[in-house]
C-alpha positions, -999 to +999 in steps of 0.1 A: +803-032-696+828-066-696+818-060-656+786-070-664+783-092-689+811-113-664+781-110-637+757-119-659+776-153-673+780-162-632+743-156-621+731-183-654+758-205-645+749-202-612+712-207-616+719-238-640+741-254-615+711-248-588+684-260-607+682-295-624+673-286-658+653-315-676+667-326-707+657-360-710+634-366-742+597-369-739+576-395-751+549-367-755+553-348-781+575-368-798+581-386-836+568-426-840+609-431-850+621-415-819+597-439-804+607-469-819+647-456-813+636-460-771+615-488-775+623-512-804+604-521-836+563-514-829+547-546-824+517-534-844+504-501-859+468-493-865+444-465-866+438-444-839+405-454-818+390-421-818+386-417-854+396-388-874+432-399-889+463-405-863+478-437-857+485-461-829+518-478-824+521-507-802+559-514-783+568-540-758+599-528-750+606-560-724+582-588-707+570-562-683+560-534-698+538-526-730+532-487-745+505-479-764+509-443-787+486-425-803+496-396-829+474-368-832+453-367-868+488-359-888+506-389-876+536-364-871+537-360-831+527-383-800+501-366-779+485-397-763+508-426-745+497-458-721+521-476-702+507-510-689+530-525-665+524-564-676+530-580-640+510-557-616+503-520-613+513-490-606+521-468-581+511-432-570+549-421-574+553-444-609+523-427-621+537-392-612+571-404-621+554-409-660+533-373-660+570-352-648+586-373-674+567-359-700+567-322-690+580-301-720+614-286-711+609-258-728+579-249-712+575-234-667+552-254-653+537-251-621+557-268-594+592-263-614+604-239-594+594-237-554+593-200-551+566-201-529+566-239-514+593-235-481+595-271-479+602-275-517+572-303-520+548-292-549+553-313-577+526-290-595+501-323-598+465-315-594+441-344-586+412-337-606+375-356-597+357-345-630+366-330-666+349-335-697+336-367-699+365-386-681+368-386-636+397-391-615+424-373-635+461-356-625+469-325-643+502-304-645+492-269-661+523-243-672+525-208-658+496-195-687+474-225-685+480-230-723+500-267-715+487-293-696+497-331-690+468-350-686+469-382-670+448-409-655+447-447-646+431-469-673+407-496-668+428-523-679+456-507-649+479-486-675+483-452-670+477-426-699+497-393-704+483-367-732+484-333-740+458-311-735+450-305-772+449-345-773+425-350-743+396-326-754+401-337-791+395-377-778+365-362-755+339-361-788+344-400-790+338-412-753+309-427-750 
């Protein structure tokens, strides 16, 4: 039995040492103070667009950059986040950069592990044309399709990360 359990301890700490395991806080799913602890005092709070309760909390967290957070209708969590880059835009790998950032830890999604990918470069994005009432998205789904990160380039050149609870709530007020 103390054979085993010693076997067991060296196979997790040998998969933990293999496998980078994100730690790093997310901006999704996280409170408006753990917000304001990464990015300063909110520059301005309001109601959220879409109606429905939520709020929206404004950061410029230095010249360049400006994020925009939206709580979902308890103002308890962060489900919707836009990142505007203030001088220029931003790139394919930035954008991607923002959506792995955001994956849950806690949660396997698809491209986390390259079982199946021999030259270990699936990131698990999917380029979507169409969904609801929005085109040209990039989706990371978990192993049940219960978690997505939805995320897309905004007209004004940020980029926008939400949950999936977030996106199809936000749906019933695109016009």
């Amino acid at each position: 039995m103390r054979n085993k359990a010693l076997l067991l301890l060296l196979s997790f700490t040998a998969l933990t040492s293999t496998y980078a395991i994100n730690i790093a806080p997310t901006d999704l799913n996280a409170t408006p103070a753990e917000l304001a602890a990464r990015y300063g005092k909110p520059v301005k709070i309001e109601s959220s667009w879409f109606g429905g309760g939520g709020l929206s909390y404004s950061f410029q967290p230095s010249k360049t950059l400006f994020v925009y957070a939206t709580t979902n209708p308890y103002s308890n969590k962060v489900e919707d986040v836009i990142y505007r880059k203030l001088n220029g835009s931003w790139t394919k790998g930035e954008t991607e950069a923002f959506i792995l950032r955001n994956s849950d830890p806690h949660i396997a999604y698809y491209g986390d592990v390259h079982e199946f990918d021999v030259n270990f470069d699936y990131s698990g994005l999917e380029d979507v044309k169409h969904l609801g009432k929005e085109r040209d998205l990039i989706i990371k789904s978990d192993y049940n399709w219960t978690h997505q990160i939805i995320g897309k380039t905004t007209d004004n050149g940020g980029f926008q990360v939400r949950t999936q609870k977030q996106f199809y709530l936000e749906q019933k007020f695109i016009k």
